[in-house]
KOLBAKE-559363 format. One record per atom (N, C-alpha, C, CB): residue number from 1; residue in three letters; chain; atom name; z, x, y. Coordinates in steps of 0.1 Angstrom, whole numbers, plus 5000, padded with zeros to 4 digits. Glycine has a CB too. Example, Ala and Ser with C-alpha at 12.3 -4.5 7.8 and 13.67 -1.06 7.14 Angstrom:
residues 2
+-----+-----+----+----+------+------+------+
|   i |  aa | ch | at |   c3 |   c1 |   c2 |
+-----+-----+----+----+------+------+------+
|   1 | Ala |  A |  N | 5078 | 5132 | 4943 |
|   1 | Ala |  A | CA | 5078 | 5123 | 4955 |
|   1 | Ala |  A |  C | 5078 | 5132 | 4967 |
|   1 | Ala |  A | CB | 5090 | 5113 | 4955 |
|   2 | Ser |  A |  N | 5071 | 5128 | 4978 |
|   2 | Ser |  A | CA | 5071 | 5137 | 4989 |
|   2 | Ser |  A |  C | 5079 | 5129 | 5000 |
|   2 | Ser |  A | CB | 5057 | 5141 | 4994 |
+-----+-----+----+----+------+------+------+
***
This chain:
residues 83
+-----+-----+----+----+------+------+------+
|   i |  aa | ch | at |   c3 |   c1 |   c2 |
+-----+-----+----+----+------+------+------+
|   1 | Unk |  A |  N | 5000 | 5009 | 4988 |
|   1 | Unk |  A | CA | 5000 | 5000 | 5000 |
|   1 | Unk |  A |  C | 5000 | 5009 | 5012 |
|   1 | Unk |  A | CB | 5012 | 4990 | 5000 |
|   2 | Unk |  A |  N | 4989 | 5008 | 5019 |
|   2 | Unk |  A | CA | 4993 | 5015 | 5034 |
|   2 | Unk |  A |  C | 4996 | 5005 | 5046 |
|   2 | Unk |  A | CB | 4981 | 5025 | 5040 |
|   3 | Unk |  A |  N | 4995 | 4995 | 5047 |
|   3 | Unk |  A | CA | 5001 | 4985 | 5056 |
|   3 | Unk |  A |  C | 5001 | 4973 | 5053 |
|   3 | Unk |  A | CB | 4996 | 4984 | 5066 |
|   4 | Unk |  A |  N | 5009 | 4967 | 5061 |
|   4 | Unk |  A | CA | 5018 | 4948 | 5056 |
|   4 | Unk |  A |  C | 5027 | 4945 | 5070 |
|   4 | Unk |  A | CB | 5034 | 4949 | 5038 |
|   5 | Unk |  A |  N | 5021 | 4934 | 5069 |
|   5 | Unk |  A | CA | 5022 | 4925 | 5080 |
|   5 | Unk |  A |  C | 5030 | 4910 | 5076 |
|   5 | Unk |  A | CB | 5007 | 4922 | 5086 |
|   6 | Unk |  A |  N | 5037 | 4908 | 5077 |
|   6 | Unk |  A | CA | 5043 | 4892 | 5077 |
|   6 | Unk |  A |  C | 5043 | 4883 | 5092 |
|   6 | Unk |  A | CB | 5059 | 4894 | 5072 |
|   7 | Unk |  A |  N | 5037 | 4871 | 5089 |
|   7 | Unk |  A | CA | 5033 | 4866 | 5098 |
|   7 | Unk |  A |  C | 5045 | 4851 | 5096 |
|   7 | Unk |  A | CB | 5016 | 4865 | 5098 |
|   8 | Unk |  A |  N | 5042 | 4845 | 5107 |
|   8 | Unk |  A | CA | 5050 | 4830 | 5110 |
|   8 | Unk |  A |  C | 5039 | 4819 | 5109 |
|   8 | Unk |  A | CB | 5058 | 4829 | 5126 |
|   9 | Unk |  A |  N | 5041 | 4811 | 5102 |
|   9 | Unk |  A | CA | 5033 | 4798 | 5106 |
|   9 | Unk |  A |  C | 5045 | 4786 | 5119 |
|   9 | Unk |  A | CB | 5028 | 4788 | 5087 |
|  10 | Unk |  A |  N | 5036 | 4786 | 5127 |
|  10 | Unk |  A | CA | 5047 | 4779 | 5138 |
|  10 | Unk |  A |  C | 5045 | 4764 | 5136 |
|  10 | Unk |  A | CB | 5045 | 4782 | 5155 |
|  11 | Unk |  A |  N | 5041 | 4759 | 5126 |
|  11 | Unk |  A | CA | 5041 | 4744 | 5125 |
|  11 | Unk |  A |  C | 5047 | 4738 | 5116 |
|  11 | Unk |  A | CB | 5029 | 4739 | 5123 |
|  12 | Unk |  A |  N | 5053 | 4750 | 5111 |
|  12 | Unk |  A | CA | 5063 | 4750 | 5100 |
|  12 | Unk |  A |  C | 5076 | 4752 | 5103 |
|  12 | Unk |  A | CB | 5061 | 4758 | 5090 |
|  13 | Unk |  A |  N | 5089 | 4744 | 5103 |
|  13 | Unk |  A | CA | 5100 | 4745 | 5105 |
|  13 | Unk |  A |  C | 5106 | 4756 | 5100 |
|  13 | Unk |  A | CB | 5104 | 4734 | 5102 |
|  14 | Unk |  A |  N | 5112 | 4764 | 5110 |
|  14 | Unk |  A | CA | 5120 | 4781 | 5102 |
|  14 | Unk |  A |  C | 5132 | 4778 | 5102 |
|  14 | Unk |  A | CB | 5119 | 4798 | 5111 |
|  15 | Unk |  A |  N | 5141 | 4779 | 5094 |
|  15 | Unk |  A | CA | 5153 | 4782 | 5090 |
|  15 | Unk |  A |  C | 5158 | 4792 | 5103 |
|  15 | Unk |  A | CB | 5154 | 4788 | 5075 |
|  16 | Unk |  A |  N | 5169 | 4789 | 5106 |
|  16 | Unk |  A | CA | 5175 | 4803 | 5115 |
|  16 | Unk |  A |  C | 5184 | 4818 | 5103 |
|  16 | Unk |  A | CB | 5191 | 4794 | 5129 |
|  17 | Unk |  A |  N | 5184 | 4814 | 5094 |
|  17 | Unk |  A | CA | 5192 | 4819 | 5087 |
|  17 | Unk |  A |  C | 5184 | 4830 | 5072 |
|  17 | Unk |  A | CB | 5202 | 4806 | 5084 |
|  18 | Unk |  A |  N | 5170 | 4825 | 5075 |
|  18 | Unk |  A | CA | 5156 | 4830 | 5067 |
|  18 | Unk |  A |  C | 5156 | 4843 | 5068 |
|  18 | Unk |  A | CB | 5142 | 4825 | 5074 |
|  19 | Unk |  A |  N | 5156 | 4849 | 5060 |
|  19 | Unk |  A | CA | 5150 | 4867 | 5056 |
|  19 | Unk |  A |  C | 5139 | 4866 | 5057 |
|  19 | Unk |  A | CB | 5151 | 4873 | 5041 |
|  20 | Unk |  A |  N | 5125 | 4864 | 5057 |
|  20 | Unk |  A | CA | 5115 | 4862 | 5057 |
|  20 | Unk |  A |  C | 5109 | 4846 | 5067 |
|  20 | Unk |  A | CB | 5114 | 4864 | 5044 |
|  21 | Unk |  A |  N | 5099 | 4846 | 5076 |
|  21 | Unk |  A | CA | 5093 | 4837 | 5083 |
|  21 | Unk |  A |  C | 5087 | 4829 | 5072 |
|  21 | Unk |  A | CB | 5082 | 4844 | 5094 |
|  22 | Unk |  A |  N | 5084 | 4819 | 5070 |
|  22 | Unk |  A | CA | 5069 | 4809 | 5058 |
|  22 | Unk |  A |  C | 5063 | 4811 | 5070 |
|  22 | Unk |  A | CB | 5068 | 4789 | 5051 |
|  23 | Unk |  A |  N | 5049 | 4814 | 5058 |
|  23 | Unk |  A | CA | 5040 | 4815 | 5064 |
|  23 | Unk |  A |  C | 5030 | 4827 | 5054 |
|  23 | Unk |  A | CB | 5044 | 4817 | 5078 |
|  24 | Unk |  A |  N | 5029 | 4840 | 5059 |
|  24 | Unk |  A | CA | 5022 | 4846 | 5046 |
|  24 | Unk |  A |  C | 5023 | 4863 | 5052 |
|  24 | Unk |  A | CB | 5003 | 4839 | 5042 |
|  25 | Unk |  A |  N | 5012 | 4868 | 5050 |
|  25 | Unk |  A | CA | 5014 | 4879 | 5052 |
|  25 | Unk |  A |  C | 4998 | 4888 | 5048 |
|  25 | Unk |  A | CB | 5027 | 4882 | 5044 |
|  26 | Unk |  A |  N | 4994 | 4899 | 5053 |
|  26 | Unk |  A | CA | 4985 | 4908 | 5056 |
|  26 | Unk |  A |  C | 4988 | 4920 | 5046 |
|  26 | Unk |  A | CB | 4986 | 4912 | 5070 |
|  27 | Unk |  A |  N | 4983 | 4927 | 5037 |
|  27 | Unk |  A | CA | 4984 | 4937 | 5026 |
|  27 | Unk |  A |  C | 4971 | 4943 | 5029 |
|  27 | Unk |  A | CB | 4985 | 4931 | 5009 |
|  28 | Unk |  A |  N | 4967 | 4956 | 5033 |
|  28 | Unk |  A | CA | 4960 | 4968 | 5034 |
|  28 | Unk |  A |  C | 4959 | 4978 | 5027 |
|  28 | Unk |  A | CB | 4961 | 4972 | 5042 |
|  29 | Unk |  A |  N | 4956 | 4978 | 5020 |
|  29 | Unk |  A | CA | 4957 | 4990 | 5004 |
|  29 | Unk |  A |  C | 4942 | 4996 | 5008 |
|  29 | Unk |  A | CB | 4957 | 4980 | 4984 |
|  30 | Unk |  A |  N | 4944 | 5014 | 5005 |
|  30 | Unk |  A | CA | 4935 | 5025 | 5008 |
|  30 | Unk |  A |  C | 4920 | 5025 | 5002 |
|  30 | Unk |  A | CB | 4943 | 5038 | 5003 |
|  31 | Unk |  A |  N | 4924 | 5018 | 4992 |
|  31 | Unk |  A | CA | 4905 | 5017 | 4987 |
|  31 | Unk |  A |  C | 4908 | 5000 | 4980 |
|  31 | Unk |  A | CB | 4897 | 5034 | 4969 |
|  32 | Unk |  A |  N | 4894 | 4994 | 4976 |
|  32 | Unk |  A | CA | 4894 | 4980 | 4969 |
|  32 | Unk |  A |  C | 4900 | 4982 | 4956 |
|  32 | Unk |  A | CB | 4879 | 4974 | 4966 |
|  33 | Unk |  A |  N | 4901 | 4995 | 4950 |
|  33 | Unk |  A | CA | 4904 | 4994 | 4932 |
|  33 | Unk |  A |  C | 4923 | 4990 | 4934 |
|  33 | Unk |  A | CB | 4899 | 5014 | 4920 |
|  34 | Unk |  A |  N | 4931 | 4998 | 4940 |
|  34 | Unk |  A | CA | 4943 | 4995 | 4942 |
|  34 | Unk |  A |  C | 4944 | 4979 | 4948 |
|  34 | Unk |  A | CB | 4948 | 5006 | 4952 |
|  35 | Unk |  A |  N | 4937 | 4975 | 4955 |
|  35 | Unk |  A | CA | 4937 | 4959 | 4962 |
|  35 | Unk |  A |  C | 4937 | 4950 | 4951 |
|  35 | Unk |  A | CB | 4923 | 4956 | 4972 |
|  36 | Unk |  A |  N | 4927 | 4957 | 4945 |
|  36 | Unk |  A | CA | 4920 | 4945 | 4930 |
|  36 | Unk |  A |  C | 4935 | 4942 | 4919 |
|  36 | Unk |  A | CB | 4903 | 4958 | 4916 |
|  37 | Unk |  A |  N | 4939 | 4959 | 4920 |
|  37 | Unk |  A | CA | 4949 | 4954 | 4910 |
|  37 | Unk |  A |  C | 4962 | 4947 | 4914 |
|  37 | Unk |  A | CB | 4953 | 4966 | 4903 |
|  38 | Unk |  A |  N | 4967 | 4945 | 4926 |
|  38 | Unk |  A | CA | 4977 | 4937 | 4932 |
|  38 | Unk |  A |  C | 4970 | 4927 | 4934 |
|  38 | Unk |  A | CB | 4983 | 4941 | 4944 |
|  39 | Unk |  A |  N | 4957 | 4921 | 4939 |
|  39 | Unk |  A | CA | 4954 | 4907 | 4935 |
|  39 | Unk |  A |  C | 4954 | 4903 | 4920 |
|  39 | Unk |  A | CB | 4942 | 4905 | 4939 |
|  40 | Unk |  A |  N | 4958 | 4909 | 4906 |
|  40 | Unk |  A | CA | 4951 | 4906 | 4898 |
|  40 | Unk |  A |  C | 4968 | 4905 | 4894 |
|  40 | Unk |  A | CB | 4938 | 4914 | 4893 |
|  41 | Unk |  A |  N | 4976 | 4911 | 4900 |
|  41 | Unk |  A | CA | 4985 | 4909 | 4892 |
|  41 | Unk |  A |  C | 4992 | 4899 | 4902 |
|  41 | Unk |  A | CB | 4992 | 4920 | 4887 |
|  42 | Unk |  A |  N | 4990 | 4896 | 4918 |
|  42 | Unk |  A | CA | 4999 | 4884 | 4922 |
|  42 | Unk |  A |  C | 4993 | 4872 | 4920 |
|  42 | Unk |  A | CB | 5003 | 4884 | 4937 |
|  43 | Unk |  A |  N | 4978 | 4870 | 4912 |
|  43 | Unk |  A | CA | 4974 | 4856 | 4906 |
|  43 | Unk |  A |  C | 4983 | 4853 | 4895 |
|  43 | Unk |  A | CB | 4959 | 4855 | 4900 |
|  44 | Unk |  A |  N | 4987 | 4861 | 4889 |
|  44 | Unk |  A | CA | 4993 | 4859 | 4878 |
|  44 | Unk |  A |  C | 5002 | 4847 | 4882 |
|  44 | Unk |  A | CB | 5000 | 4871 | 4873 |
|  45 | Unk |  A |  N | 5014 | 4848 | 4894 |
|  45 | Unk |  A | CA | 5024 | 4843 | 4896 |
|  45 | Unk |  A |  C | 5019 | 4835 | 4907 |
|  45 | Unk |  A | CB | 5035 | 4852 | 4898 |
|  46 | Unk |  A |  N | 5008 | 4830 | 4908 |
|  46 | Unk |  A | CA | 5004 | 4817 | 4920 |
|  46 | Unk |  A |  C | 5012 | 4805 | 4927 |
|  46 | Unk |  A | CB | 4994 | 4807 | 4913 |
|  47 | Unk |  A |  N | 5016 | 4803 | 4908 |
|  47 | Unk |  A | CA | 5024 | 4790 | 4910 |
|  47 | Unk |  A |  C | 5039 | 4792 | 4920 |
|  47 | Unk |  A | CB | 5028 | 4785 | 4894 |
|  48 | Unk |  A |  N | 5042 | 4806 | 4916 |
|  48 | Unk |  A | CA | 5053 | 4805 | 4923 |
|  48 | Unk |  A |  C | 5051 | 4815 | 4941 |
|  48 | Unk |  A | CB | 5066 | 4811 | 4911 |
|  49 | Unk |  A |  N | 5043 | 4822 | 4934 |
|  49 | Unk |  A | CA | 5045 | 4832 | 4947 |
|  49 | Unk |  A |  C | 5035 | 4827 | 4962 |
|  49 | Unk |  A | CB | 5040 | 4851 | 4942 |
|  50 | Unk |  A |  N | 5026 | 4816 | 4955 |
|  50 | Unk |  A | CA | 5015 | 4812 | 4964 |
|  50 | Unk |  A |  C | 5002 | 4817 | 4966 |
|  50 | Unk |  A | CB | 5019 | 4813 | 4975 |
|  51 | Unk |  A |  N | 4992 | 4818 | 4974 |
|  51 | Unk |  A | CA | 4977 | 4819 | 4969 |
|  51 | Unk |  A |  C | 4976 | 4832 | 4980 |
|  51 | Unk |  A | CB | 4964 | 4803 | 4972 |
|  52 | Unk |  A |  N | 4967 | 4837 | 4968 |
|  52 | Unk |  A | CA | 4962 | 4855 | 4976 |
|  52 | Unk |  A |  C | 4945 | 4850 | 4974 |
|  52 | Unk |  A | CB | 4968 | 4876 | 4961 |
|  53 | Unk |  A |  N | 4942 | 4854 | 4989 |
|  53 | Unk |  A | CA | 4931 | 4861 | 4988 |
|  53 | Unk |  A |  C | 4926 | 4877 | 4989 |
|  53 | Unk |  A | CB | 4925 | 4856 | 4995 |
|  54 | Unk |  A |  N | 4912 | 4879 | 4989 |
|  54 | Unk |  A | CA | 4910 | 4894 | 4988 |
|  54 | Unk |  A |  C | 4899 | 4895 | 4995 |
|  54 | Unk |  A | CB | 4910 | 4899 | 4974 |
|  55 | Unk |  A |  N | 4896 | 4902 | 5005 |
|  55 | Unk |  A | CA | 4880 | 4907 | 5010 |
|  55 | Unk |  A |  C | 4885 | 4924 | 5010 |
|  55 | Unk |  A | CB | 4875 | 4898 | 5031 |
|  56 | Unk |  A |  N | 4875 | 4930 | 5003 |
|  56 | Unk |  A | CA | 4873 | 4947 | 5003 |
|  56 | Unk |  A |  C | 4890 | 4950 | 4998 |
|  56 | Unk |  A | CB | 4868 | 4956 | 5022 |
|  57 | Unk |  A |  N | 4896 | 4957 | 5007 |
|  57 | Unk |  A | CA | 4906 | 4965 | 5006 |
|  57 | Unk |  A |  C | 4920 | 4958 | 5012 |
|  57 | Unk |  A | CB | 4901 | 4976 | 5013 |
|  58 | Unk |  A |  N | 4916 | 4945 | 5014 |
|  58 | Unk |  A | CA | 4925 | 4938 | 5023 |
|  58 | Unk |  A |  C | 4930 | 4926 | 5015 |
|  58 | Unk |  A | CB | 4920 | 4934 | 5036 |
|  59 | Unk |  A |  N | 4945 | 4922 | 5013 |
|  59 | Unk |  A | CA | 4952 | 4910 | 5008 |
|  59 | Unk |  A |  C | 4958 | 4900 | 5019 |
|  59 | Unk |  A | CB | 4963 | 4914 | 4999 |
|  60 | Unk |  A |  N | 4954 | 4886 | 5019 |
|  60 | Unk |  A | CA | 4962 | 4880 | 5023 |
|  60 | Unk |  A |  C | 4965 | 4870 | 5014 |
|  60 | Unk |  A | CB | 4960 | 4877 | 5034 |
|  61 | Unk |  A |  N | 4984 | 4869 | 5013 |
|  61 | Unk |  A | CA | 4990 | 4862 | 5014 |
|  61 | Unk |  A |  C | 4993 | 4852 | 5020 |
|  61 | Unk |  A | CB | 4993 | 4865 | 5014 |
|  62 | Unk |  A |  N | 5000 | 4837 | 5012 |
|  62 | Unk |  A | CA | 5004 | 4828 | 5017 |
|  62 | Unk |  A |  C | 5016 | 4820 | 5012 |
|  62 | Unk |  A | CB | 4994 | 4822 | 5018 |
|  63 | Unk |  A |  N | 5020 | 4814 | 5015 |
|  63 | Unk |  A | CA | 5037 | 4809 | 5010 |
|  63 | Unk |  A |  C | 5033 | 4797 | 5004 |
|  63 | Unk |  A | CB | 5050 | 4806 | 5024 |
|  64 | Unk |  A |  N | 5036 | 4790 | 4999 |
|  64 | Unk |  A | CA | 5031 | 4779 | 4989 |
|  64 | Unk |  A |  C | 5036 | 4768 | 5000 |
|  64 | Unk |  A | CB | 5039 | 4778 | 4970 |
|  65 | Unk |  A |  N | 5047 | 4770 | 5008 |
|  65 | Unk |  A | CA | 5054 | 4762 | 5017 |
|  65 | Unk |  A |  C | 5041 | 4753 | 5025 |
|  65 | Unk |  A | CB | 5064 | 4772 | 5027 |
|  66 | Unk |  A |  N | 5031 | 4760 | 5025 |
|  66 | Unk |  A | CA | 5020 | 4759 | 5034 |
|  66 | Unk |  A |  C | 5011 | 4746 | 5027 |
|  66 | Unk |  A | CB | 5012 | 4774 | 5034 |
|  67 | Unk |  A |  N | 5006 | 4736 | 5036 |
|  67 | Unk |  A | CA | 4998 | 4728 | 5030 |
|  67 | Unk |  A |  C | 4989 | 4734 | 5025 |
|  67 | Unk |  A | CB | 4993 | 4721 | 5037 |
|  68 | Unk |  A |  N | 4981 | 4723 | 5015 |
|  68 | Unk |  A | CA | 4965 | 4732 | 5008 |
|  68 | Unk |  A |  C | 4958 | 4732 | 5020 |
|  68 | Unk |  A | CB | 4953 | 4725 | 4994 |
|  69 | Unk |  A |  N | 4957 | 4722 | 5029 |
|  69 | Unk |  A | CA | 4947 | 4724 | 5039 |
|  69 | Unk |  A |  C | 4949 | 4733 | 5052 |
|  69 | Unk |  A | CB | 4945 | 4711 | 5043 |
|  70 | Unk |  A |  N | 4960 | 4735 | 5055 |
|  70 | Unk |  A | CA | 4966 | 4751 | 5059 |
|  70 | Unk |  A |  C | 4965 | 4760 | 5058 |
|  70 | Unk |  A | CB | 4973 | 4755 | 5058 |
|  71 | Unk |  A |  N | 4963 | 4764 | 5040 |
|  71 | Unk |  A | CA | 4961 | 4778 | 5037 |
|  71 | Unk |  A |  C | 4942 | 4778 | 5034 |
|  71 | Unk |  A | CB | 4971 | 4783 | 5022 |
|  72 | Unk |  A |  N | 4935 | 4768 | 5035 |
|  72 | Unk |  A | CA | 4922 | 4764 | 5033 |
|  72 | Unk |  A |  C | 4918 | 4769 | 5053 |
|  72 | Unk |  A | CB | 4920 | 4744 | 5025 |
|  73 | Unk |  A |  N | 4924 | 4771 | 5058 |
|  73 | Unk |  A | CA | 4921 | 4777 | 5076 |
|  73 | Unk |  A |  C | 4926 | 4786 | 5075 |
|  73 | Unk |  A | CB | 4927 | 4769 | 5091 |
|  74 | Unk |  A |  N | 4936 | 4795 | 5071 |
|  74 | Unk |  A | CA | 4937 | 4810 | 5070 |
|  74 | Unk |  A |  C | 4925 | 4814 | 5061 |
|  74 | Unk |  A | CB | 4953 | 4815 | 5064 |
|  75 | Unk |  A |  N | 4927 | 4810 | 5049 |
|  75 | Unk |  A | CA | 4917 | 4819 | 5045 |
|  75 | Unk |  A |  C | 4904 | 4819 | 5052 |
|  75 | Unk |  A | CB | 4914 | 4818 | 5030 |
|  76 | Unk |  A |  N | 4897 | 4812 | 5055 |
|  76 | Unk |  A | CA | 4883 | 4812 | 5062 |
|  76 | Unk |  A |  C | 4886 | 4819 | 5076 |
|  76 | Unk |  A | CB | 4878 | 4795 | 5064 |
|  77 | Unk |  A |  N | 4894 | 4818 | 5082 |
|  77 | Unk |  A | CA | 4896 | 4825 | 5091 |
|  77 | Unk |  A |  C | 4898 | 4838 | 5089 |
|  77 | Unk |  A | CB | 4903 | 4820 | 5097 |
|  78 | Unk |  A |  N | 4906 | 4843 | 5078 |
|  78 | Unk |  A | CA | 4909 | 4861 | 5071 |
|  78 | Unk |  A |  C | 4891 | 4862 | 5068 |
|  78 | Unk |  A | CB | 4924 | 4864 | 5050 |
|  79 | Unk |  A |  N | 4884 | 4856 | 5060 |
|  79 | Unk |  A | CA | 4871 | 4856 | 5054 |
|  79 | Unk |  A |  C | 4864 | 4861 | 5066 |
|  79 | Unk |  A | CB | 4864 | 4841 | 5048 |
|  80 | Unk |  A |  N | 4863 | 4854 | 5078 |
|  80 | Unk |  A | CA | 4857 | 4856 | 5085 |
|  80 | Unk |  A |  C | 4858 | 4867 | 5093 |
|  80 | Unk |  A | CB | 4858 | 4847 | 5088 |
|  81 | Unk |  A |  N | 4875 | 4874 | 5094 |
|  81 | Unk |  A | CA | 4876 | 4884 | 5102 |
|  81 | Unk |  A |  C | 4873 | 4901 | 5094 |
|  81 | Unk |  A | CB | 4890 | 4881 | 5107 |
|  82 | Unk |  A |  N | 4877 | 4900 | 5082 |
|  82 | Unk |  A | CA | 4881 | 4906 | 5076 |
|  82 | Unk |  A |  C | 4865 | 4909 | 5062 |
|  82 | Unk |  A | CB | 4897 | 4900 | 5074 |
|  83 | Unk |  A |  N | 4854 | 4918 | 5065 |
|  83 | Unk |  A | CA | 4842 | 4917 | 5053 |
|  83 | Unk |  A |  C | 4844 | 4931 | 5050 |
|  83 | Unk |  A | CB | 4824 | 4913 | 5059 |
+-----+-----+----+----+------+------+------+
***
């Protein structure tokens, strides 16, 4: 991993007392083959850990907390930023 980002979704109610924001998070790993294998192993746990995408060398994360139609505008929006 060379960089990670945790982000807030602000439409989502935060706990004041939360270790972590909901919402998801940014994973940058040095080449695609390291990326591939952290996507391949956080599908594994979908159900619980929430939905990863992947473009090149880059993961985003999302919190399951998140509507499907929520995390259906991050990803298109990461898709879009991120080729």
């Amino acid at each position: 991993l060379a960089e990670a980002a945790r982000f807030e979704d602000t439409s989502i109610e935060q706990a004041e007392n939360q270790i972590e924001p909901i919402g998801g998070s940014v994973e940058v790993y040095q080449d695609y083959g390291v990326a591939k294998q952290r996507y391949d192993y956080l599908t594994v746990f979908a159900d619980a850990a929430g939905t990863t995408c992947q473009s090149g060398n880059v993961l985003l994360r999302l919190d399951n907390a998140l509507q499907s139609e929520k995390r259906a505008l991050y990803e298109a929006a990461f898709l879009g930023i991120v080729k």
